[in-house]
C-alpha positions in Angstrom: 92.9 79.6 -9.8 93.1 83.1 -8.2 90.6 81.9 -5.5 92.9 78.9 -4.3 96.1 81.7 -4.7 94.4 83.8 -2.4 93.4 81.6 0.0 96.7 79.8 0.3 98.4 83.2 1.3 95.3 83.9 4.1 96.0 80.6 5.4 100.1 81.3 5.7 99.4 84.6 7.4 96.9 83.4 9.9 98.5 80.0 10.8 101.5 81.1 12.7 98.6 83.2 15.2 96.9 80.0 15.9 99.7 77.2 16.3 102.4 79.2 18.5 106.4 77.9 17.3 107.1 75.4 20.1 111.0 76.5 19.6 110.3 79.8 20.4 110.9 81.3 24.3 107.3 81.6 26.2 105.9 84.5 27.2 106.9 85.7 30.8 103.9 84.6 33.4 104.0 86.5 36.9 105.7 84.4 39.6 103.2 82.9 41.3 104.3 81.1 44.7 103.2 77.7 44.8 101.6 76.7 48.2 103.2 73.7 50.0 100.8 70.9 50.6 99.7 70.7 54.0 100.1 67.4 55.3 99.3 66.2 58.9 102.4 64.7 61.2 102.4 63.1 64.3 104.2 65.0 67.2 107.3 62.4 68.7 107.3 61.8 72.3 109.3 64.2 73.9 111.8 63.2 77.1 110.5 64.3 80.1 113.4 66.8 80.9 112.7 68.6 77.9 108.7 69.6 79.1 108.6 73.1 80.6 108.5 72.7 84.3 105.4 74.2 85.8 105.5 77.7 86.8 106.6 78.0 90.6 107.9 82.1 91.1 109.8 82.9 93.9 111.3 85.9 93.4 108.9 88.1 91.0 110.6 91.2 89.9 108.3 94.3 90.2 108.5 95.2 86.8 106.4 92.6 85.8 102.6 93.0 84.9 99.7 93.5 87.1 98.8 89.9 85.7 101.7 88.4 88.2 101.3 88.1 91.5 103.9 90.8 93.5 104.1 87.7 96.5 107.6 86.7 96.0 106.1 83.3 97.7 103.0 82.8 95.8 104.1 79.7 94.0 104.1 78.5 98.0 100.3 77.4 99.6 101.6 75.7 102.6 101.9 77.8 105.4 104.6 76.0 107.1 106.8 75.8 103.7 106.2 79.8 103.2 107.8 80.0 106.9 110.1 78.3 105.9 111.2 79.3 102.8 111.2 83.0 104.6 113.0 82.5 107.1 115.9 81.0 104.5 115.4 83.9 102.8 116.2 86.5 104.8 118.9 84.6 106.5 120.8 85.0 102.4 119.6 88.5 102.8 121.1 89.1 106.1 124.6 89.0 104.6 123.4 91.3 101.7 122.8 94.9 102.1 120.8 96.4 104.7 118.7 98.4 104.1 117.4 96.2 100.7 116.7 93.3 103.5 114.7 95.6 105.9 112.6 96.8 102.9 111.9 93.3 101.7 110.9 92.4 105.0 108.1 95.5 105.6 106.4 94.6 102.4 105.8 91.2 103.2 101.8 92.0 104.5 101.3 89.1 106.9 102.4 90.0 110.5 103.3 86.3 111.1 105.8 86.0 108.1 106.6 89.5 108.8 107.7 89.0 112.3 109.5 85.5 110.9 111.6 87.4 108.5 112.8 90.4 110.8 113.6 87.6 113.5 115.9 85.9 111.5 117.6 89.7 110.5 117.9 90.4 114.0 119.7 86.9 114.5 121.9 86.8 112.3 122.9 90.4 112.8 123.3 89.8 116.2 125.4 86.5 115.8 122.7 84.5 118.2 123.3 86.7 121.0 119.9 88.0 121.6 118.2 88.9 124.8 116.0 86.8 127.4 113.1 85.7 125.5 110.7 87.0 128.1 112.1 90.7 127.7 112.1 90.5 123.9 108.1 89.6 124.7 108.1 92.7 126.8 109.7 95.1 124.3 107.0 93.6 121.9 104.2 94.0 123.7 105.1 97.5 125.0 106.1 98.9 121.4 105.3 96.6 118.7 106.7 93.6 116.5 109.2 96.0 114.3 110.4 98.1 117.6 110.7 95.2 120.3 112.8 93.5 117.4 114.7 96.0 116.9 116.1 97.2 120.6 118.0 93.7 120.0 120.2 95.3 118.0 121.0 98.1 120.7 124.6 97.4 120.6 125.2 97.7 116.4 124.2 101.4 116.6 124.8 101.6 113.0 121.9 98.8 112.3 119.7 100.1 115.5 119.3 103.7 113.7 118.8 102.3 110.3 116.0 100.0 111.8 114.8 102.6 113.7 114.5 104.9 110.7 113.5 102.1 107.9 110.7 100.1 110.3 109.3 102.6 113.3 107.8 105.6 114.4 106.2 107.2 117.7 107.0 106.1 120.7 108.8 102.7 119.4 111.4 104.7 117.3 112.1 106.3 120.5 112.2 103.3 122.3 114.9 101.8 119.6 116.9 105.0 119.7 117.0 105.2 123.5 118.1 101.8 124.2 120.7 102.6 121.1 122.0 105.5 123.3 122.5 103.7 126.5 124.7 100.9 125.1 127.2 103.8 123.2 126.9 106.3 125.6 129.8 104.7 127.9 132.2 104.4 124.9 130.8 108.0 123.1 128.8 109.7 125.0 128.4 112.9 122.5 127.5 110.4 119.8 124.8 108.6 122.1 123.4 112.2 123.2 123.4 113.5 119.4 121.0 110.4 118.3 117.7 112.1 120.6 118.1 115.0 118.2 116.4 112.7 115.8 113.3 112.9 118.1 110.2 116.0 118.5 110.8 117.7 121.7 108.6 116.6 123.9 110.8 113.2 123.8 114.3 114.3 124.4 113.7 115.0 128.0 112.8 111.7 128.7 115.1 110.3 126.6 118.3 112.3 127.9 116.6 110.5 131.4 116.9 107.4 129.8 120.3 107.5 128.8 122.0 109.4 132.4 119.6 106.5 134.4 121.6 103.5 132.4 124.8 105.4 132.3 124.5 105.6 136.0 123.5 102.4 136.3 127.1 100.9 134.6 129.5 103.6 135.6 127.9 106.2 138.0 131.5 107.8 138.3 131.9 108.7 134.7 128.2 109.5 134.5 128.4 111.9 137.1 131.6 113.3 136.1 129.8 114.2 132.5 127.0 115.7 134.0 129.1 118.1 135.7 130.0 119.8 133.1 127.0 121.1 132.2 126.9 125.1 132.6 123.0 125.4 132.8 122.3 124.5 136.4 119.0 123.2 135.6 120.2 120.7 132.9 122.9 119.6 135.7 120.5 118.9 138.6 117.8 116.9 135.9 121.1 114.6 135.0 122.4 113.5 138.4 118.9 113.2 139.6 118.5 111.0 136.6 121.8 109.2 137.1 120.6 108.8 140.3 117.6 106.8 140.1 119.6 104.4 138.7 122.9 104.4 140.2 124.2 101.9 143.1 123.3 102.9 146.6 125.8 104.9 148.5 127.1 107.9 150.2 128.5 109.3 146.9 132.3 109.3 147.1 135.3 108.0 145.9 137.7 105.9 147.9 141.4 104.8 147.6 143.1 103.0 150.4 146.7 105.0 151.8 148.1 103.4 155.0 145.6 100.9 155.4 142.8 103.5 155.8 139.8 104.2 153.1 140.4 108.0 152.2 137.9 110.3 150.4 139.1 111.1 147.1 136.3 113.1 145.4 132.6 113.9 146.7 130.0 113.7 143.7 127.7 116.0 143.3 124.4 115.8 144.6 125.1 113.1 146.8 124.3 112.3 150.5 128.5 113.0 151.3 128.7 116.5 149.4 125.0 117.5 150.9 126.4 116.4 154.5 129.0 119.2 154.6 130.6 116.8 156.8 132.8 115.2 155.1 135.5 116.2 152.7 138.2 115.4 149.9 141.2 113.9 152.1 139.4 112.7 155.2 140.3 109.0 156.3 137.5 107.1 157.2 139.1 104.9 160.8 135.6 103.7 162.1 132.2 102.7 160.8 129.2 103.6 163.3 126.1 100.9 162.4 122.7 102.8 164.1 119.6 101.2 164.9 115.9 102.8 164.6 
Protein backbone atom coordinates (compact mmCIF):
# COMPACT_ATOMS: atom_id res chain seq x y z
CA UNK A 1 0.00 0.00 0.00
CA UNK A 2 2.81 2.45 0.65
CA UNK A 3 4.45 1.49 -2.69
CA UNK A 4 1.19 2.39 -4.87
CA UNK A 5 0.96 5.79 -2.32
CA UNK A 6 4.27 6.65 -3.36
CA UNK A 7 4.13 6.12 -6.79
CA UNK A 8 0.83 7.93 -7.30
CA UNK A 9 2.43 11.19 -5.86
CA UNK A 10 5.73 10.63 -8.44
CA UNK A 11 3.49 10.29 -11.15
CA UNK A 12 1.34 13.78 -10.12
CA UNK A 13 4.67 15.61 -9.84
CA UNK A 14 6.15 14.47 -13.07
CA UNK A 15 3.07 14.55 -15.36
CA UNK A 16 2.51 18.20 -15.65
CA UNK A 17 6.58 18.22 -17.11
CA UNK A 18 5.71 15.84 -19.77
CA UNK A 19 2.08 16.85 -21.05
CA UNK A 20 2.39 20.82 -21.22
CA UNK A 21 -1.44 22.62 -20.08
CA UNK A 22 -2.76 23.36 -23.63
CA UNK A 23 -4.64 26.55 -21.80
CA UNK A 24 -1.66 27.89 -20.77
CA UNK A 25 0.20 30.97 -23.02
CA UNK A 26 3.33 29.40 -25.11
CA UNK A 27 6.63 30.17 -24.60
CA UNK A 28 7.93 33.25 -26.72
CA UNK A 29 9.86 31.86 -30.00
CA UNK A 30 12.25 34.55 -31.81
CA UNK A 31 10.51 36.18 -34.74
CA UNK A 32 11.57 34.44 -37.50
CA UNK A 33 10.61 36.15 -41.01
CA UNK A 34 9.02 33.86 -43.18
CA UNK A 35 10.42 33.90 -46.81
CA UNK A 36 7.77 34.59 -49.58
CA UNK A 37 7.62 31.84 -52.06
CA UNK A 38 9.19 32.59 -55.20
CA UNK A 39 7.12 32.10 -57.99
CA UNK A 40 7.85 32.75 -61.72
CA UNK A 41 5.54 35.48 -63.80
CA UNK A 42 5.38 36.25 -67.18
CA UNK A 43 6.44 39.96 -68.09
CA UNK A 44 3.15 41.77 -70.09
CA UNK A 45 3.84 43.27 -73.34
CA UNK A 46 4.69 46.65 -72.88
CA UNK A 47 3.42 49.59 -75.54
CA UNK A 48 5.96 50.65 -77.66
CA UNK A 49 6.03 54.34 -76.31
CA UNK A 50 6.84 53.10 -73.06
CA UNK A 51 10.47 51.25 -74.29
CA UNK A 52 13.42 53.53 -73.65
CA UNK A 53 14.37 55.10 -76.89
CA UNK A 54 17.87 54.21 -77.84
CA UNK A 55 20.58 56.42 -76.72
CA UNK A 56 21.27 59.22 -79.50
CA UNK A 57 23.53 62.31 -77.33
CA UNK A 58 23.76 65.47 -78.77
CA UNK A 59 24.61 67.71 -76.40
CA UNK A 60 27.01 65.78 -73.77
CA UNK A 61 27.73 67.82 -70.79
CA UNK A 62 31.50 67.77 -69.79
CA UNK A 63 30.91 66.61 -66.51
CA UNK A 64 30.12 63.31 -67.57
CA UNK A 65 32.63 60.29 -67.41
CA UNK A 66 35.49 59.46 -69.56
CA UNK A 67 33.09 56.44 -70.60
CA UNK A 68 30.93 59.19 -72.81
CA UNK A 69 32.04 60.39 -75.70
CA UNK A 70 32.93 64.50 -75.29
CA UNK A 71 31.53 64.76 -79.39
CA UNK A 72 28.43 66.58 -78.86
CA UNK A 73 27.53 64.80 -82.44
CA UNK A 74 28.59 61.36 -81.78
CA UNK A 75 25.20 59.86 -81.80
CA UNK A 76 25.53 61.26 -85.71
CA UNK A 77 27.74 58.78 -88.32
CA UNK A 78 26.61 60.45 -91.50
CA UNK A 79 28.72 63.02 -92.54
CA UNK A 80 26.27 65.00 -94.31
CA UNK A 81 23.68 64.93 -91.16
CA UNK A 82 26.69 65.99 -88.77
CA UNK A 83 26.93 69.13 -91.32
CA UNK A 84 23.95 69.56 -90.91
CA UNK A 85 23.05 69.28 -87.68
CA UNK A 86 26.19 71.87 -87.05
CA UNK A 87 25.44 74.21 -89.03
CA UNK A 88 21.73 74.43 -87.16
CA UNK A 89 23.60 74.48 -84.25
CA UNK A 90 25.49 77.24 -84.34
CA UNK A 91 22.88 79.22 -86.13
CA UNK A 92 20.78 78.77 -82.26
CA UNK A 93 24.10 79.68 -80.82
CA UNK A 94 24.52 82.68 -82.92
CA UNK A 95 21.79 84.48 -81.03
CA UNK A 96 23.26 83.23 -77.72
CA UNK A 97 26.30 84.67 -76.16
CA UNK A 98 29.46 85.15 -77.86
CA UNK A 99 32.03 84.17 -76.69
CA UNK A 100 30.19 80.50 -75.39
CA UNK A 101 29.54 80.06 -79.47
CA UNK A 102 33.15 80.87 -80.56
CA UNK A 103 34.47 78.34 -77.88
CA UNK A 104 32.06 75.63 -78.97
CA UNK A 105 33.08 76.08 -82.31
CA UNK A 106 37.21 75.78 -81.71
CA UNK A 107 36.68 72.55 -79.94
CA UNK A 108 34.99 70.89 -82.55
CA UNK A 109 38.48 69.00 -83.96
CA UNK A 110 37.57 68.46 -87.70
CA UNK A 111 38.57 71.49 -89.83
CA UNK A 112 35.59 70.82 -92.18
CA UNK A 113 32.84 70.98 -89.35
CA UNK A 114 34.99 73.49 -87.86
CA UNK A 115 35.00 75.86 -90.77
CA UNK A 116 30.99 74.93 -91.19
CA UNK A 117 30.23 76.14 -87.75
CA UNK A 118 32.19 79.49 -87.71
CA UNK A 119 30.63 80.16 -91.33
CA UNK A 120 27.38 80.06 -90.10
CA UNK A 121 28.61 82.53 -86.84
CA UNK A 122 29.99 84.82 -89.30
CA UNK A 123 26.53 84.81 -91.22
CA UNK A 124 24.30 85.32 -89.02
CA UNK A 125 26.45 87.93 -87.23
CA UNK A 126 26.79 89.69 -90.26
CA UNK A 127 23.00 89.56 -91.29
CA UNK A 128 24.06 87.82 -94.92
CA UNK A 129 26.06 90.59 -95.86
CA UNK A 130 29.40 88.99 -96.32
CA UNK A 131 32.09 89.73 -98.74
CA UNK A 132 32.83 88.49 -102.48
CA UNK A 133 33.33 84.90 -102.19
CA UNK A 134 36.62 85.05 -104.03
CA UNK A 135 38.17 87.57 -101.42
CA UNK A 136 36.88 85.51 -98.41
CA UNK A 137 39.04 82.54 -100.40
CA UNK A 138 41.88 85.04 -100.44
CA UNK A 139 41.74 86.06 -96.69
CA UNK A 140 41.64 82.18 -96.15
CA UNK A 141 44.27 81.16 -97.97
CA UNK A 142 46.57 84.09 -96.92
CA UNK A 143 45.82 83.68 -93.00
CA UNK A 144 43.88 80.69 -92.32
CA UNK A 145 40.21 79.25 -91.85
CA UNK A 146 39.58 81.13 -88.20
CA UNK A 147 41.26 84.59 -89.48
CA UNK A 148 39.95 84.87 -93.21
CA UNK A 149 36.47 84.23 -91.34
CA UNK A 150 36.83 86.48 -89.16
CA UNK A 151 37.94 89.85 -91.24
CA UNK A 152 34.16 89.42 -92.30
CA UNK A 153 33.23 90.76 -89.32
CA UNK A 154 35.50 93.94 -89.83
CA UNK A 155 32.62 96.30 -89.43
CA UNK A 156 31.16 94.75 -85.76
CA UNK A 157 34.49 95.86 -84.06
CA UNK A 158 33.07 94.57 -80.85
CA UNK A 159 32.76 90.78 -82.45
CA UNK A 160 36.07 91.34 -84.76
CA UNK A 161 38.32 91.84 -81.40
CA UNK A 162 36.56 89.14 -79.56
CA UNK A 163 37.23 86.75 -82.58
CA UNK A 164 40.43 88.01 -82.91
CA UNK A 165 41.24 87.32 -79.33
CA UNK A 166 39.10 83.89 -78.84
CA UNK A 167 40.28 82.07 -82.40
CA UNK A 168 43.78 83.73 -83.76
CA UNK A 169 47.18 84.51 -83.32
CA UNK A 170 50.42 85.75 -85.50
CA UNK A 171 50.08 87.24 -88.35
CA UNK A 172 46.19 86.45 -88.78
CA UNK A 173 45.27 88.23 -85.46
CA UNK A 174 46.84 91.07 -87.02
CA UNK A 175 45.25 90.67 -90.06
CA UNK A 176 41.66 90.57 -88.15
CA UNK A 177 42.61 93.60 -86.04
CA UNK A 178 43.88 95.70 -88.99
CA UNK A 179 41.00 95.25 -91.25
CA UNK A 180 38.99 96.02 -87.76
CA UNK A 181 40.88 99.39 -87.66
CA UNK A 182 40.25 100.48 -91.16
CA UNK A 183 36.36 100.16 -91.09
CA UNK A 184 36.32 102.42 -87.46
CA UNK A 185 38.99 104.55 -88.11
CA UNK A 186 36.67 107.08 -90.25
CA UNK A 187 34.04 107.22 -87.48
CA UNK A 188 36.85 106.88 -84.33
CA UNK A 189 39.94 107.20 -85.31
CA UNK A 190 41.64 107.11 -81.69
CA UNK A 191 39.61 103.97 -81.05
CA UNK A 192 40.85 102.28 -84.39
CA UNK A 193 44.55 103.42 -83.66
CA UNK A 194 44.28 102.14 -79.86
CA UNK A 195 43.35 98.42 -81.12
CA UNK A 196 47.33 97.90 -82.77
CA UNK A 197 48.38 98.36 -79.16
CA UNK A 198 47.14 94.77 -78.85
CA UNK A 199 49.98 93.75 -81.17
CA UNK A 200 54.26 93.09 -80.51
CA UNK A 201 56.05 95.90 -81.94
CA UNK A 202 57.41 94.87 -84.83
CA UNK A 203 53.55 94.86 -86.19
CA UNK A 204 52.29 98.29 -85.29
CA UNK A 205 54.27 99.97 -87.94
CA UNK A 206 52.81 98.12 -90.55
CA UNK A 207 49.65 98.19 -89.14
CA UNK A 208 49.41 102.05 -88.39
CA UNK A 209 50.33 101.71 -92.57
CA UNK A 210 47.44 99.73 -92.97
CA UNK A 211 45.02 101.76 -91.39
CA UNK A 212 46.39 105.68 -92.91
CA UNK A 213 46.50 103.62 -96.58
CA UNK A 214 42.49 102.72 -96.20
CA UNK A 215 41.70 105.87 -94.44
CA UNK A 216 43.28 107.57 -97.40
CA UNK A 217 41.71 105.56 -99.65
CA UNK A 218 37.84 106.63 -98.33
CA UNK A 219 38.49 110.14 -97.12
CA UNK A 220 42.09 111.42 -98.00
CA UNK A 221 41.01 114.94 -96.61
CA UNK A 222 40.27 113.78 -93.13
CA UNK A 223 43.16 111.41 -93.28
CA UNK A 224 45.53 113.87 -94.02
CA UNK A 225 44.13 116.37 -91.75
CA UNK A 226 44.79 113.67 -88.81
CA UNK A 227 48.13 113.05 -89.68
CA UNK A 228 48.96 116.55 -89.39
CA UNK A 229 48.79 116.75 -86.14
CA UNK A 230 51.32 114.63 -85.29
CA UNK A 231 54.31 116.56 -83.51
CA UNK A 232 57.05 113.94 -84.20
CA UNK A 233 58.02 114.73 -87.83
CA UNK A 234 58.98 111.34 -88.54
CA UNK A 235 55.62 109.72 -87.51
CA UNK A 236 53.97 112.62 -89.80
CA UNK A 237 55.93 112.05 -93.05
CA UNK A 238 55.40 107.72 -92.54
CA UNK A 239 51.41 108.67 -92.33
CA UNK A 240 50.86 110.83 -95.43
CA UNK A 241 53.28 108.71 -97.33
CA UNK A 242 51.04 105.93 -96.19
CA UNK A 243 47.84 107.72 -96.86
CA UNK A 244 49.30 108.32 -99.99
CA UNK A 245 49.78 105.11 -101.42
CA UNK A 246 46.35 104.74 -101.29
CA UNK A 247 44.76 107.98 -101.79
CA UNK A 248 43.08 109.24 -105.26
CA UNK A 249 45.43 110.74 -107.68
CA UNK A 250 45.81 114.41 -107.64
CA UNK A 251 47.64 117.61 -107.08
CA UNK A 252 46.63 117.65 -103.39
CA UNK A 253 44.26 120.53 -102.80
CA UNK A 254 41.06 121.56 -101.93
CA UNK A 255 38.68 123.39 -104.16
CA UNK A 256 35.43 125.44 -103.74
CA UNK A 257 33.96 127.31 -106.65
CA UNK A 258 33.49 131.56 -106.00
CA UNK A 259 32.43 133.45 -109.09
CA UNK A 260 32.42 130.69 -111.29
CA UNK A 261 36.17 129.94 -110.84
CA UNK A 262 37.79 126.73 -108.91
CA UNK A 263 39.75 128.53 -105.94
CA UNK A 264 42.42 126.75 -103.71
CA UNK A 265 41.15 126.41 -100.39
CA UNK A 266 43.79 124.39 -98.44
CA UNK A 267 47.19 122.68 -99.80
CA UNK A 268 47.72 119.18 -98.08
CA UNK A 269 50.72 118.30 -96.94
CA UNK A 270 53.17 116.43 -98.77
CA UNK A 271 51.47 116.78 -101.92
CA UNK A 272 52.54 117.67 -105.54
CA UNK A 273 50.62 121.50 -104.96
CA UNK A 274 52.39 122.28 -101.39
CA UNK A 275 55.84 120.77 -102.85
CA UNK A 276 55.35 123.13 -106.09
CA UNK A 277 55.65 126.38 -104.06
CA UNK A 278 53.65 127.54 -106.90
CA UNK A 279 50.56 127.64 -105.93
CA UNK A 280 48.77 128.80 -102.84
CA UNK A 281 45.63 129.11 -100.49
CA UNK A 282 43.30 131.72 -102.39
CA UNK A 283 44.60 131.34 -106.01
CA UNK A 284 41.79 130.94 -108.71
CA UNK A 285 42.53 128.38 -111.07
CA UNK A 286 41.11 130.40 -114.90
CA UNK A 287 42.90 127.84 -117.27
CA UNK A 288 43.97 124.32 -117.51
CA UNK A 289 47.30 123.67 -119.63
CA UNK A 290 47.15 119.75 -121.06
CA UNK A 291 51.16 118.91 -122.10
CA UNK A 292 52.27 116.32 -124.25
CA UNK A 293 55.65 114.18 -123.94
Amino acid sequence: MLAVAVLAIAVTIFHPWSQPNRDSEPIAQPDVQQAAPVTETTPKPTHPAAQPSPQKPLVESKNTTSAVSLDPFAGLTNKLERLNRIRETFIALAAGNPTNALRAAKDLTNETERETALLALVTQWTQGKLSPSQDRAQYIATYGVEAGLGIELANNPELAVLWANELTEGAGRAAVLRRTAVALVGSDPAAAFALGDQLPSEEQRKFLDAVFAGWGAADTDAALNYADQFQDPAERDAAIAAIRTMAPVGIGAALSIQDGYAVINQLFPGTPAELSRQIHPGDRIVALVVRFG
